[in-house]
C-alpha positions as CSV (number, residue, x, y, z in Angstrom):
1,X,-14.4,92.3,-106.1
2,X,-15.5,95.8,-104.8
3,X,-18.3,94.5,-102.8
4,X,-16.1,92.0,-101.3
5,X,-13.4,94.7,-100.5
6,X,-16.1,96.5,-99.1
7,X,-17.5,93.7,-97.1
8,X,-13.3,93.1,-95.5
9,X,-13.0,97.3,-94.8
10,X,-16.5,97.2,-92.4
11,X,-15.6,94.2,-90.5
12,X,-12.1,96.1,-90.1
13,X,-13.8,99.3,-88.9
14,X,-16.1,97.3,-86.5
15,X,-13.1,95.5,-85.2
16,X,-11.4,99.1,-84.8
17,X,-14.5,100.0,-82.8
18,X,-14.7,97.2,-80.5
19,X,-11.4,97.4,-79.8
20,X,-11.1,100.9,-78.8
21,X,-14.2,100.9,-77.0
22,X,-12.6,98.3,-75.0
23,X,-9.3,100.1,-74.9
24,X,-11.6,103.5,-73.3
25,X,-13.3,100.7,-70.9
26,X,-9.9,99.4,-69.8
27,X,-8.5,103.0,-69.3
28,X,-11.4,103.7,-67.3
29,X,-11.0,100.6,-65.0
30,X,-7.4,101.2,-64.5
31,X,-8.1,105.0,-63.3
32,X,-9.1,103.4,-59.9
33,X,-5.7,101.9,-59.6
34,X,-2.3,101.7,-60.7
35,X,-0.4,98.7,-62.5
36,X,2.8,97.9,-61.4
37,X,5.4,99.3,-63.6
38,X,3.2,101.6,-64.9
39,X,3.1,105.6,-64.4
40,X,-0.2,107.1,-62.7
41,X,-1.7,109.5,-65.6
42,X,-2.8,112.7,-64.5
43,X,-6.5,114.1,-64.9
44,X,-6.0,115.9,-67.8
45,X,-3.9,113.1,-69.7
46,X,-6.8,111.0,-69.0
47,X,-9.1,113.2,-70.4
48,X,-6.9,114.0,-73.1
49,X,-6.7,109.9,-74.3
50,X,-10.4,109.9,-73.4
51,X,-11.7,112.4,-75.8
52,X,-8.9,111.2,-78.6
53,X,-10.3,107.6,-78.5
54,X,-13.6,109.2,-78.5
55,X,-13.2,111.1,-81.7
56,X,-11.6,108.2,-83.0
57,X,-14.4,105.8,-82.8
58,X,-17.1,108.7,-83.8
59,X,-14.8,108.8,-87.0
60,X,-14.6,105.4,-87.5
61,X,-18.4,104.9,-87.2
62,X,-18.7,107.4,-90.0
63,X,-16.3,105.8,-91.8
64,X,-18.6,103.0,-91.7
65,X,-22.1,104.9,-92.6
66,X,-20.4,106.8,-95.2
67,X,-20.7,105.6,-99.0
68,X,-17.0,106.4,-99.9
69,X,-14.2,103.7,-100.8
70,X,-11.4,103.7,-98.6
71,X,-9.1,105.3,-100.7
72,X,-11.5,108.7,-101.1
73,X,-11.3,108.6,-97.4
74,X,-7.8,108.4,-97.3
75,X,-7.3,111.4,-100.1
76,X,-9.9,113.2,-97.7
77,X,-7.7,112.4,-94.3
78,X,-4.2,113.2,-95.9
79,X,-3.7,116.5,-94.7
80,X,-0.1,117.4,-93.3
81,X,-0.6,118.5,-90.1
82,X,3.1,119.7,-88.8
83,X,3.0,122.0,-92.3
84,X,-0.5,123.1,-91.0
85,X,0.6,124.3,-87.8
86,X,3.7,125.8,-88.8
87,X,2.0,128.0,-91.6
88,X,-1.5,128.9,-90.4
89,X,-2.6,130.2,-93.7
90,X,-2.5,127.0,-95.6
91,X,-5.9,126.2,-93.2
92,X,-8.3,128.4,-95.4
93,X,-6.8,126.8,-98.8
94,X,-8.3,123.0,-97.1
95,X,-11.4,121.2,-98.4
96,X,-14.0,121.6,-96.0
97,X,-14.0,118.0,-94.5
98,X,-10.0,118.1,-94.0
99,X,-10.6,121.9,-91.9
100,X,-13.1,119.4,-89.9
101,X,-10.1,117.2,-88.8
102,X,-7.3,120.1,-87.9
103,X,-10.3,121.8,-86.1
104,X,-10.8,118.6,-84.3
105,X,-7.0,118.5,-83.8
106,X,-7.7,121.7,-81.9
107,X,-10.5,120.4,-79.6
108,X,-8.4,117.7,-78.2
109,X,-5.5,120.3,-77.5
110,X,-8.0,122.5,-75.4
111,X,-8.7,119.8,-73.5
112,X,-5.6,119.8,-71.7
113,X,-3.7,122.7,-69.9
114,X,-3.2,125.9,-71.4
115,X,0.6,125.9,-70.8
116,X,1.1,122.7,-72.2
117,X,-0.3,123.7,-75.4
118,X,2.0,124.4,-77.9
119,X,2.7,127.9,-79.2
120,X,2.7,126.6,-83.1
121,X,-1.3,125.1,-81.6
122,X,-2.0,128.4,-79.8
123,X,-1.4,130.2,-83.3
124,X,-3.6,128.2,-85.1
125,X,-6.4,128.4,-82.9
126,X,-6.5,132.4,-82.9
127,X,-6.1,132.4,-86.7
128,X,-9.5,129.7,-87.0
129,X,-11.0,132.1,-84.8
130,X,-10.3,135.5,-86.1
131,X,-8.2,134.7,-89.1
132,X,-8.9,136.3,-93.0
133,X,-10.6,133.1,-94.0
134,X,-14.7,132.6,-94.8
135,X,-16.7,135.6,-94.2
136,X,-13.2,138.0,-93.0
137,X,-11.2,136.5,-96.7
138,X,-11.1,140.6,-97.4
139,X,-9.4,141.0,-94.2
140,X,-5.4,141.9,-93.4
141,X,-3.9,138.9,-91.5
142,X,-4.7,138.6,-88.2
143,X,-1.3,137.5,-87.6
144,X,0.8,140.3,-88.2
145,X,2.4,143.0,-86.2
146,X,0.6,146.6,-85.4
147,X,-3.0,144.7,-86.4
148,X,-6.2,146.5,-85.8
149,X,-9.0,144.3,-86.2
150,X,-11.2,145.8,-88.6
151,X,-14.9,144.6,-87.5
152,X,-14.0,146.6,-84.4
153,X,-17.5,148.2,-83.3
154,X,-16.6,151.7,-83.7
155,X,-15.0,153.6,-86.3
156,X,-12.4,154.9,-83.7
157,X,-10.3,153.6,-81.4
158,X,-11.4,154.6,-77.7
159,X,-7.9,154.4,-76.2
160,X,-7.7,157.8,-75.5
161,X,-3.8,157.4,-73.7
162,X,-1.9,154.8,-72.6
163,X,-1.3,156.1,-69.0
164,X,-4.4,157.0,-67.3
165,X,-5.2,159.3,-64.6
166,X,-8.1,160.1,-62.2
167,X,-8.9,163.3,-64.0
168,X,-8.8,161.5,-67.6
169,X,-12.3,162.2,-69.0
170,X,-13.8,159.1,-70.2
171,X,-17.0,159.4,-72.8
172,X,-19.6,156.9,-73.7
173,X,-19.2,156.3,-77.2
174,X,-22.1,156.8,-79.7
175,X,-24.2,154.2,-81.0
176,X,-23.6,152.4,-84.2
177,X,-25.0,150.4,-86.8
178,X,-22.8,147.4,-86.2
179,X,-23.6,146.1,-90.1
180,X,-22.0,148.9,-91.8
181,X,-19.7,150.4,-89.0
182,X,-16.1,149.8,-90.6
183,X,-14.9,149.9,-95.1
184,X,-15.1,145.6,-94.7
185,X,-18.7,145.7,-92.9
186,X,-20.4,148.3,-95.1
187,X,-18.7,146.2,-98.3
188,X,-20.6,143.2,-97.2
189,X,-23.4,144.6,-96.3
190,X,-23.7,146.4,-99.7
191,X,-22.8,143.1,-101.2
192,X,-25.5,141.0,-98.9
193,X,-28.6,143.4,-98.6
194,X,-28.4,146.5,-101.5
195,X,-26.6,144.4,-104.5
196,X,-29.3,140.7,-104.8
197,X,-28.3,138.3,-107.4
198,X,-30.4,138.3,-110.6
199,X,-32.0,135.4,-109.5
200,X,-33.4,137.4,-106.2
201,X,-33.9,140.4,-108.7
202,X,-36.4,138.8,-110.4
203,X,-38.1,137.1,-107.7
204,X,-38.5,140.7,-105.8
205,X,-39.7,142.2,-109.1
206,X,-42.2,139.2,-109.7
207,X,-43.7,139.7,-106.4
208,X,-44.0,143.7,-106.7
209,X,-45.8,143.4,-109.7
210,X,-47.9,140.5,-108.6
211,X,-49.0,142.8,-105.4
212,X,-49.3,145.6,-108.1
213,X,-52.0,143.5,-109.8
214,X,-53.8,142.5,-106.8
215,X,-54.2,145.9,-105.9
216,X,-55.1,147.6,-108.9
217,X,-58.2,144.4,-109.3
218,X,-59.0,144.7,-105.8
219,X,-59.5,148.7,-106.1
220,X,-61.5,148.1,-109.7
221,X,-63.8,144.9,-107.9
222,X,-64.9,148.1,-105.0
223,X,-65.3,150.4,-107.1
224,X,-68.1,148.3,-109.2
225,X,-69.5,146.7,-106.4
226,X,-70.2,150.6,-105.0
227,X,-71.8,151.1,-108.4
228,X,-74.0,148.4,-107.8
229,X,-75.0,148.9,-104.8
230,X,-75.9,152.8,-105.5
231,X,-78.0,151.7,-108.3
232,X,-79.7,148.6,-106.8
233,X,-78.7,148.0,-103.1
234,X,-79.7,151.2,-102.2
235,X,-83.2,151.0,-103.4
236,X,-83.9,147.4,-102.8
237,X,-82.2,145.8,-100.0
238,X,-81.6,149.5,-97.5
239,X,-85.0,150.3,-95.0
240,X,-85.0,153.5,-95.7
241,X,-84.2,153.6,-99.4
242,X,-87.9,151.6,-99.0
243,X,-89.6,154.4,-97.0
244,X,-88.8,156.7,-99.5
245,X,-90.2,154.9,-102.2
246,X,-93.5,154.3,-100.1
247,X,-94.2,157.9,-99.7
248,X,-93.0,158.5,-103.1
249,X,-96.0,156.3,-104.5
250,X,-98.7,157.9,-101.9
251,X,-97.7,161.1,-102.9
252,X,-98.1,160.1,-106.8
253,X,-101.6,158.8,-105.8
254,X,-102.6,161.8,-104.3
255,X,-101.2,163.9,-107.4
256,X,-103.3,161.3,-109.7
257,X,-106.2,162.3,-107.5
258,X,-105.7,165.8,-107.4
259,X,-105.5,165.6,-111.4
260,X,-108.6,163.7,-111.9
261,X,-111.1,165.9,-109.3
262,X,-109.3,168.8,-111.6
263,X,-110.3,167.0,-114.9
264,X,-113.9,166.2,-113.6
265,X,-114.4,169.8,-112.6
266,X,-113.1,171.5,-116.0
267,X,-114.8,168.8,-118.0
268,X,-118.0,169.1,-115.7
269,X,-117.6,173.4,-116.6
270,X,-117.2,172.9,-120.3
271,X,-120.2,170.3,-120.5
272,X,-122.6,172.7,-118.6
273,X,-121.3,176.1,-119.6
274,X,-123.5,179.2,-117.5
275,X,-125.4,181.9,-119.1
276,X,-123.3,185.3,-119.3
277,X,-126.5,187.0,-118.1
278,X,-126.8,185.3,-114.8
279,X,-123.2,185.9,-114.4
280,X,-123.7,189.8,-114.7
281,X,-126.5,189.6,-112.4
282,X,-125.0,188.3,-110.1
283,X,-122.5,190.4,-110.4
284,X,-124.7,192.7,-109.9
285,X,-126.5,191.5,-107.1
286,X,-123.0,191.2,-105.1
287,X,-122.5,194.6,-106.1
288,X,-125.5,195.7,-104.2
């Protein structure tokens, strides 16, 4: 029974479709000329009817992608528009989709000319704009008397007096950090940056300590590597460490031979001692 309810709502929203997409074809055709007994529309009431069938057929070929039963749309499309307009504040207490629709409701009022608007329309559109809903909720109400905005970029106002004359000084005004300039910016800027959720907490602390590690094993692999390389690079793999080892063995081989001539001669002395006579003769003899 659903399916086939289902089946009986998309033929109806293709049939909508077709229908106003011939309805925009047949508007268009007419432009060219007038019917008899009918009123010649105006540019901007042509546009206006153009962009509403427009966003009529985009919504119905939503309508038709989306998985919802007709009746959720419905509940989703019921939103009271006259009360809307006549109280702007009831805008930020709307579901997202049904803020969609009265912002849509906008568009197609922009389209037009700006005195035909209507002020109730014109209201609405500067509270969407600039109104204490989303990010400005903290805000006063925009649409009150004697209202300073308060994300003004400055923290004083540069209207120095109201009638101005050719010797008023004017000043450039100082330079600013634009995310903590007024009380509402610097709250949520303390609220975005400074104050992270525990779940960001931990991830920033995960990563510290993770870089901590790295470090710290990176600094102990260098050092070890430098011991290894003093005890064997050096006197293995470097040119000169090589040199020095060369001359260090010649230089042992000419000790070794410097030691055995010595132990040849002393043991050659004690072998073949001299007579002490000879020795005092010639002594003597040298003497004479």
């Amino acid at each position: 029974m659903w399916r086939y309810n289902t089946r009986i709502y998309n033929s109806n929203i293709t049939t909508r479709v077709l229908a106003r997409s011939l309805q925009l074809t047949r508007n268009v055709s007419d432009s060219n000329g007038v019917r008899p007994g009918k009123r010649r529309m105006t540019p901007s009431q042509k546009k206006k009817q153009a962009a509403e069938l427009a966003r009529l057929s985009f919504t119905d070929i939503f309508d038709f992608l989306s998985h919802n039963t007709p009746e959720e749309l419905h509940q989703q499309e019921d939103v009271d528009m006259d009360n809307v307009f006549q109280n702007p504040e009831i805008f930020k207490k709307l579901t997202f989709n049904q803020q969609n629709i009265v912002i849509e409701e906008l568009d197609s009022y922009k389209l037009g000319e700006w005195p035909a608007i209507p002020q109730d329309a014109k209201r609405l559109m500067y509270y969407v704009s600039y109104g204490n809903w989303g990010p400005r909720e903290s805000f006063k109400d925009p649409l009150s008397r004697n209202y300073v905005p308060e994300d003004i970029p400055f923290t004083l106002l540069s209207i120095k007096t109201a009638s101005p004359t050719p010797s008023t000084p004017i000043t450039k005004l100082k330079s600013v950090n634009l995310m903590s300039v007024t009380k509402e910016r610097q709250k949520q800027f303390d609220n975005n940056v400074r104050k992270l959720d525990p779940a960001s907490q931990a991830v920033v602390i995960l990563g510290f300590l993770v870089s901590v590690l790295a470090l710290i094993r990176d600094k102990f692999s260098d050092n070890v590597e430098a011991e290894d390389q003093c005890l064997i690079g050096d006197l293995v793999e470097e040119p000169e460490s090589v040199e020095w080892i060369n001359d260090l063995e010649k230089r042992l081989n000419k000790s070794e031979e410097n030691v055995g001539e010595v132990a040849a001669a002393v043991k050659e002395i004690t072998e073949n001692p001299q007579p002490s006579s000879q020795n005092r003769k010639w002594y003597y003899l040298w003497l004479r």
